[in-house]
Each structure stands twice: as structure tokens, then as C-alpha cells.
N, C-alpha and C positions, 0 to 999 in steps of 0.2 A: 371652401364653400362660403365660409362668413364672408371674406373679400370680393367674393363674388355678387353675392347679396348686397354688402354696400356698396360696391361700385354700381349696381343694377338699379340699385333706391336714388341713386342721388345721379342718376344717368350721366356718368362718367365715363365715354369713352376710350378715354386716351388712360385708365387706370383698368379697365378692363381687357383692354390690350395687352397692360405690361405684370397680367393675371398670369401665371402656368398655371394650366387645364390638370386636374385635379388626376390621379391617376385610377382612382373609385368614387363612386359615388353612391347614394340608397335612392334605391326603385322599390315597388311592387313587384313583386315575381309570384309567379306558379313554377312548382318543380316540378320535372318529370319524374321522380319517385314517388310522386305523391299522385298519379296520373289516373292509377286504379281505384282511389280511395273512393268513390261513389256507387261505386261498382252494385247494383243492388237494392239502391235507395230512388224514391223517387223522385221524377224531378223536382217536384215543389219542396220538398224536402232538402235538396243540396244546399249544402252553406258555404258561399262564398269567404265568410270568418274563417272555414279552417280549414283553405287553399289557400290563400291570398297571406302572404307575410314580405316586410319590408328589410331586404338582407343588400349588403353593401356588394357589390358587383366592378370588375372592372371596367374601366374606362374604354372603349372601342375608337379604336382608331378612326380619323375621317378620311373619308377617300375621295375620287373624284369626284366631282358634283353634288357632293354630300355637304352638309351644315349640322354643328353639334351648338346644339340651344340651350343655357340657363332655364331650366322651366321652372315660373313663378308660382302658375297653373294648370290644374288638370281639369278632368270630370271624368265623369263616370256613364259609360254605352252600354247599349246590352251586350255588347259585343264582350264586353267585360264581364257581363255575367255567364255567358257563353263559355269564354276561358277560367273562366274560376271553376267554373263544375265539368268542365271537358265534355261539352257537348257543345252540338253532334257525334263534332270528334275532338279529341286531345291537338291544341294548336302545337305540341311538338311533332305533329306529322305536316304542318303547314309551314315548321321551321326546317325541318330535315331535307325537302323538297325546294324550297329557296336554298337554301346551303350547296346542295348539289347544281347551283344555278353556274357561278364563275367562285375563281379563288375568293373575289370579294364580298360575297354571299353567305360563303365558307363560315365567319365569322356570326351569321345569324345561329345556326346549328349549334345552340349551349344544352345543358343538364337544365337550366334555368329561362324562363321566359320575361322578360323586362317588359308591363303588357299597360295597355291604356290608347285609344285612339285620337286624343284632344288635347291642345297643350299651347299655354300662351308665355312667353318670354322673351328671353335676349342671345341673337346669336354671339356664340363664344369664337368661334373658328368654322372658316370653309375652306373645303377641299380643292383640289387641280379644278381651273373651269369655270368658278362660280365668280360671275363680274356682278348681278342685280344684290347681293346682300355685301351688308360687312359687319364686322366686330362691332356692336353695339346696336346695331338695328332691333326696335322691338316688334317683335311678331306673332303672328299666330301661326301655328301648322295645320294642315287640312289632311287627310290620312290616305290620298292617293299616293301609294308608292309601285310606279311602273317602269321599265326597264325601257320601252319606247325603240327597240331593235328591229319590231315587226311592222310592215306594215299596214295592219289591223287597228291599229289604234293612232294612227295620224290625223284622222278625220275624227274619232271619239276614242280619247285613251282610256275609256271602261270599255274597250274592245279588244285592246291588247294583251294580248294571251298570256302576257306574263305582268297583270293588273294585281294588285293585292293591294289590301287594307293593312295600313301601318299600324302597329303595335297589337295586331291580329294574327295575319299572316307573317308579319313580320316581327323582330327584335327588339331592342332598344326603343320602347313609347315612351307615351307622355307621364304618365303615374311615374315620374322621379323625379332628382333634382336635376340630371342633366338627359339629353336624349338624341337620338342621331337621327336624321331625317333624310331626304335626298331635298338639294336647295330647290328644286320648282315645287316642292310642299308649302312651303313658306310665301304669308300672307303679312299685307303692314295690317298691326295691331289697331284694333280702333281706339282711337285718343281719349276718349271720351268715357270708357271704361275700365275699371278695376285688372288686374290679373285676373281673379276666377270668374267674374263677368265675361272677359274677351276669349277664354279659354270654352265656354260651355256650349257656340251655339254651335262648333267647327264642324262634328259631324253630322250630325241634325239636322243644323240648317244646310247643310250642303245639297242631306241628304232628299230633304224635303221639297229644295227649289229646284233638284231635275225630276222629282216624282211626277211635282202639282205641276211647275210652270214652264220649264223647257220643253222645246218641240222633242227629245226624245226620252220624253213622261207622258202626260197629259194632255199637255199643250192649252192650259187652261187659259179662258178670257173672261172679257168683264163679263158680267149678268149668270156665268155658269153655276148651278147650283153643284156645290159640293159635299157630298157626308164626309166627316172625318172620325176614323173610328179613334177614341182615347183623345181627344181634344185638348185635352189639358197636361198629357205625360212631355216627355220629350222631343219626340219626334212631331207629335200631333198640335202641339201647342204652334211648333215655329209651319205648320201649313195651314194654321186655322190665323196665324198674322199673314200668309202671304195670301189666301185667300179672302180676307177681309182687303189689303194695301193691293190689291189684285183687280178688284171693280167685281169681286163674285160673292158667291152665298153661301156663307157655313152652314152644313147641318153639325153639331157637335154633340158627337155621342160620349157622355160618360160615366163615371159610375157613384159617383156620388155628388152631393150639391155643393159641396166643399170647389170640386174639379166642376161644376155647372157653374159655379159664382166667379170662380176665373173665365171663364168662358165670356161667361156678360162684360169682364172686368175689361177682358180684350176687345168690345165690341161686338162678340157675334150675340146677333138674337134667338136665335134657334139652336133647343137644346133636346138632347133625348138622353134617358137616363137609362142605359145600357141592362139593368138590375131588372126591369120594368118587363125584359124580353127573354124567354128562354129558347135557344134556335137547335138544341137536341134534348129528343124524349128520354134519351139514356146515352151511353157510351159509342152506337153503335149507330143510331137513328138520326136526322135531320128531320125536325117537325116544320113541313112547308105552310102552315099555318101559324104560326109565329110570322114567318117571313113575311106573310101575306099583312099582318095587323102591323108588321114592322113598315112594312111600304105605304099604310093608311097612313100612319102616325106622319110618315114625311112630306105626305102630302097633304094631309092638316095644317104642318107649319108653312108649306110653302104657295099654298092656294092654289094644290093642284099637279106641279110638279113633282117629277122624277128626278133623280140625281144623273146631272150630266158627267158626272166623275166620281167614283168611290176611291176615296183613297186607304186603301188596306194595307193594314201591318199585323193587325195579330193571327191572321193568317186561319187555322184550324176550325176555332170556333167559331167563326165572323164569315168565311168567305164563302157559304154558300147562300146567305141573306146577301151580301152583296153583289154575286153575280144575279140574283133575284131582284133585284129594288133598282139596279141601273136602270136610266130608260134604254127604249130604244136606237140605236146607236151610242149607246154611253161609253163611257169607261173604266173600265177594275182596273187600278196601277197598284200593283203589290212591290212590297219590299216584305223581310225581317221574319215573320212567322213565330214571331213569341210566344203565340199558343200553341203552337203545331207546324210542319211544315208540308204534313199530307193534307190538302186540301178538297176537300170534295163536292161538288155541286151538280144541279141541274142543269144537264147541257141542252136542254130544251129551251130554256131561258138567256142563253146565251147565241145558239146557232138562227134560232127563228128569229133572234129583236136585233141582229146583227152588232151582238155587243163586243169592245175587244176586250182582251186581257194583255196587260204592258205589264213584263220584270221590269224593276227599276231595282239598281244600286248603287249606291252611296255618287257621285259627281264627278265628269270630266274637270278638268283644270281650266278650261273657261266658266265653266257652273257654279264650279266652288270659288273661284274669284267672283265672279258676278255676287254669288248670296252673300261673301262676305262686307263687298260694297255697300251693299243693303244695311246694314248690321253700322258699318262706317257710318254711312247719312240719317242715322238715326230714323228707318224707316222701319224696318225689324229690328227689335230687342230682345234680349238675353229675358230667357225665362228659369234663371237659375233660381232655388226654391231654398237648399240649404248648404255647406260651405264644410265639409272635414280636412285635418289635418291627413296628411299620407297614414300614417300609422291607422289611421283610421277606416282604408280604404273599402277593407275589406265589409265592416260596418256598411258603408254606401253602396255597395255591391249587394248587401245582402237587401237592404232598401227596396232597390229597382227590382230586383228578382222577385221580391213578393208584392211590386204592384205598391208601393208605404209612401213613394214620392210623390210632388208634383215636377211638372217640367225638367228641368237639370239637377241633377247634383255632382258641385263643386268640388273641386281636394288641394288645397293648398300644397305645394311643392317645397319653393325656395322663399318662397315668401313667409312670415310670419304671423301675420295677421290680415285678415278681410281689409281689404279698402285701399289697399296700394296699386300704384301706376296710373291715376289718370293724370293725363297733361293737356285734356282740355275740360278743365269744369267749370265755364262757359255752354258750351254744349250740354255736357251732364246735368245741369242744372233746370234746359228744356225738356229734357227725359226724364226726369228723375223716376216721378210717379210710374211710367211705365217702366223703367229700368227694374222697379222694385216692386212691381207686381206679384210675383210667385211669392214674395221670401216670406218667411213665416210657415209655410202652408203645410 
């Protein structure tokens, strides 16, 4: 691993070539013996600390169309906090069900889950097939991993029935030093930033530009007023820059002035401080009089309008003020449900203003190329906040799950230290200020 790191720092291809590929390496894993340990406890109470440990694993063979990546960097999804505390379900029932896919599959089926959906570095090796990458390309991965057999997903590969989210649904993620991908995951890394910079906006931002901006999200355009629920976390931050770089109108909801002064920092003017609002009387109740003073307030800031788009992730507590405050033909684009995934609202509000409701998850393979272009022309920026070592991941997990972050957080893999791999700082030097927006926070 050390030779692989200096040949990675001093971007030596022809020394990274004449590298043998390590036969173990340390990830992040969830065990499946440990599967029931929450058993009983409530959600907010799971601790991703003590799931989440860094044990040395063997090396997975690469097969066809597959690519095994040097990872410099990781971060950290909720998706992550998801498999650390095994909800919904235990992701070894989303390994068990790929394994029984083909022999080659077989290999995702461990005791152990190698887990993380973001990850920037240098391919080591590709499999039978793969002509667009080679040995020493630096890259980033985007976490669609589809099989592309049916044809369901020729026209949107988030249609194809055998779609999963890498290092979720599947094996071998980004949280290590090295990770197995399939090669149309892989994106060229943008020049201009760091390893945990270029690692953090991968699913986020993917996830965010077919929410807000793709015809099958949103379809947002200029002038559209947008609320965005958590404006300043991970998800919301990178739709509150596409929505600004967009020609539209953030409303940005959040919940403290900390996450309001990023908000401003990024440009949007219009802020609601989520604290300000309580949308149930008790457990059981939705108070439509909140909603009602929720939909004044937005129309205070906007002189008059209604949101032509809500864009919803925390799901439970939030989504029945936002089928509420859409205008008239608007729209609710949900992903995630961090709060809850039972949703419940007034279908009155929704059947009579002819509003829709759009799933949206995670980005076809032209979406996620496109946001990450974005990210390349230095038009959307990495809103990473703070940067851990692997051993630490579990620390960053527990973070996000109690809401402690802003925007991303980072995890150092093969890298050593914050501030390696840019090879253009020229560029970086025009961003800088917005590149480092979040950090501190």
C-alpha cells in the first residue's frame, strides 16, 4: 500500500503498473454478527461507533468490466448511516440477493460488508472489456452499479430492475484503501481539487441534479421558486448551488443560523429557520395550521409566491407542509426520508391544485456525468465541512446521523493528509473561497 501511495502522490504511471495489487487491504465494515445489536433501541439512539470498525479483508478479484481503484477518498452518506445501524433493513439481505445474481455476484455474499458510496482515486487494474480507463487514471466513482441485461433501463439505467447503489446494495465501497467498482462508474476526477474535495460531491451531487434539474426530476428552470428542505446538509446544500447556478429561487430552510449564514455564504437570499415551525401537535397529529403560517412566511420572502418545486428529503416530518405550500401545479420531488419514510399528507391539497409527487433516486449515468462536469468547470463546489481518517469513520457516521454536520464529511483513505492531488492550482486558486466554504463549520 505504501508504493502504491507514492506512486499515486507523484503520479507515476509506469511505477504503478509494475505495482502487484495487494492481496488485503483495510475498509470499513459492518458485520453480519453484529446485525441484531440494535435490536430495541431507538433510532436516534444507534451508534454508528459501535458497528462500523476497520478490519483488513481480502483483495476481490476484478472481472469483466469491472475496475479496482487506489482510494485516496471517501465521505460519508446517509446511506452510511443507514448500514451502520441496519435500517430499514440489514444491507446483508441486499448482499445475499446480488450474490444469488451470477457466479460473479457470488463474491458480494461475505460475513462482512465493505460499505461507503463515494470515493476519489487512481485505477489500479481493469477487467476483460474495459478500453475508456487505464492504470493510473485519476478518478472519481459515482455509485450506480447496474447490470444493464434488461431492457428497462436502456433509456434510464435507474429503471433497470437490477439497479443498486454501490457500496449499499453492493460489496466492496469506497470507505477503504482499495474498492471494486464496475468501469462505467468511473468519472475523470476534477483537477482542481484535493482527494476528499473530489470524493465528497459524488453522491449528492448526482443525487441532487436529477431531483432539481433533469427532465426526470423537476425539470427546473430559470425564475422557478424553489424551497429546499436542510439547505445547508449534504444533499441540500449541492441543490441550493444548482438552484442558484440554475437562473431560480432558493427558499432555504434550516435550522440554525450557523446553516442560515452558509446559505447567504452561497448566495441564496431567502432563509426560513426550520425551529421557528412545529408541523405535528404530538406523535400522531399534523397541525395544518403551522402549514398554513409555513406557506405565509414563504410568501413574505418571495412577494407573493408559492414554491414551484419542493424539494423533499427528510420525508416524515416535512412532507405534509410541503404537499401543502406547493402552488398550484407544483412539485414535491422526494428522495431519502431521513425522518421517516411513512409519509402522510393532505390529499386535498394535492388532487384539487393538480400538484405532482416525483421519486427521485440517486442518477442515471448521463446525470451523474453531467453533475459531475459541473463540479470540473468549477460551476458547483464541493461543500465538504470536515475531513476524518478511516479509523475514524465510524465518528463521521455518527455526525450525520445526529444532524452535528454541515454539507459533507470527508474520510481520508490512502492518502495521508488533507490537501493532496490537485494538478490544477491555477484553477483552484479562482475557487478557492467557495471551495472552502463549509470547512470549519
Amino acid at each position: 500500500m505504501d508504493d502504491i501511495r507514492t506512486a499515486i502522490n507523484a503520479g507515476d504511471r509506469e511505477a504503478l503498473a509494475a505495482i502487484k495489487i495487494p492481496s488485503s487491504y483495510r475498509g470499513v465494515v459492518v458485520r453480519r454478527e453484529d446485525e441484531r445489536m440494535f435490536e430495541g433501541v431507538a433510532h436516534r439512539d444507534k451508534d454508528p461507533r459501535q458497528s462500523m470498525r476497520v478490519q483488513e479483508v481480502p483483495t476481490p478479484e476484478v472481472g469483466p468490466g469491472e475496475a479496482l481503484i487506489g482510494v485516496m477518498a471517501s465521505a460519508v452518506n446517509y446511506n452510511t448511516v443507514w448500514t451502520s445501524i441496519f435500517e430499514p433493513v440489514s444491507t446483508f439481505r441486499f448482499l445475499e440477493k446480488y450474490g444469488k445474481l451470477s457466479e460473479l455476484t457470488r463474491r458480494h455474499d461475505l460475513p462482512y460488508h465493505v460499505i461507503g458510496s463515494d470515493a476519489a482515486g487512481v485505477v489500479l487494474a481493469v477487467g476483460a472489456g474495459v478500453t475508456k480507463w487505464k492504470v493510473g487514471d485519476e478518478v472519481v466513482a459515482h455509485c450506480l452499479n447496474v447490470e444493464l441485461e434488461e431492457p428497462q433501463g436502456h433509456d434510464d439505467t435507474m429503471l433497470d430492475p437490477q439497479q443498486r447503489i454501490w457500496g449499499f446494495e453492493t460489496n466492496f465501497g469506497g470507505l477503504a484503501e482499495l474498492a471494486l467498482v464496475k468501469a462505467n462508474q468511473l468519472m475523470p476526477k476534477p483537477a482542481h481539487l484535493t482527494w476528499e474535495e473530489a470524493a465528497s460531491p459524488g453522491l449528492v451531487n448526482s443525487t441532487a441534479y436529477r431531483q432539481l434539474v433533469s427532465k426526470n426530476g423537476a425539470d427546473m428552470k430559470q425564475g422557478d421558486v424553489v424551497l429546499i428542505w436542510g439547505a445547508s446538509g449534504g444533499l441540500g446544500s449541492y441543490a441550493t448551488q444548482m438552484a442558484l447556478n440554475g437562473g431560480a429561487i432558493p427558499i432555504c430552510v434550516v435550522s440554525s443560523e450557523d446553516k442560515a449564514d452558509i446559505c447567504r455564504r452561497m448566495g441564496a437570499e431567502h432563509i426560513i429557520d426550520r425551529r421557528d415551525f412545529q408541523f405535528w401537535k404530538d406523535e400522531n397529529t399534523q397541525d395544518e395550521r403551522e402549514w398554513r403560517r409555513f406557506g405565509a412566511r414563504i410568501r413574505e420572502l418571495t412577494g407573493g409566491e408559492d414554491p414551484d418545486i419542493v424539494f423533499e428529503h427528510p420525508g416524515r416530518e416535512t412532507f405534509g407542509a410541503s404537499v401543502y405550500v406547493a402552488k398550484r401545479g407544483g412539485t414535491i420531488v422526494t428522495c431519502a426520508s431521513t425522518s421517516g419514510y411513512w409519509h402522510t399528507y393532505d390529499n386535498r391539497y394535492l388532487w384539487m391544485s393538480l400538484k405532482r409527487i416525483v421519486g427521485s433516486h440517486f442518477a442515471n449515468y448521463r446525470e451523474a456525468w453531467e453533475a459531475n462536469r459541473l463540479v470540473a468547470l468549477g460551476r458547483i463546489h464541493p461543500t465538504l465541512s470536515s475531513v476524518y481518517s478511516l479509523e475514524q469513520a465510524g465518528q463521521a457516521a455518527y455526525e450525520v446521523h445526529r444532524n452535528q454536520h454541515q454539507g459533507k464529511v470527508g474520510v481520508l483513505c490512502l492518502a495521508t493528509e488533507e490537501g493532496q492531488g490537485v494538478r490544477n492550482p491555477e484553477m483552484r486558486a479562482k475557487h478557492l473561497t467557495e471551495i472552502n466554504r463549509f470547512r470549519g463549520q
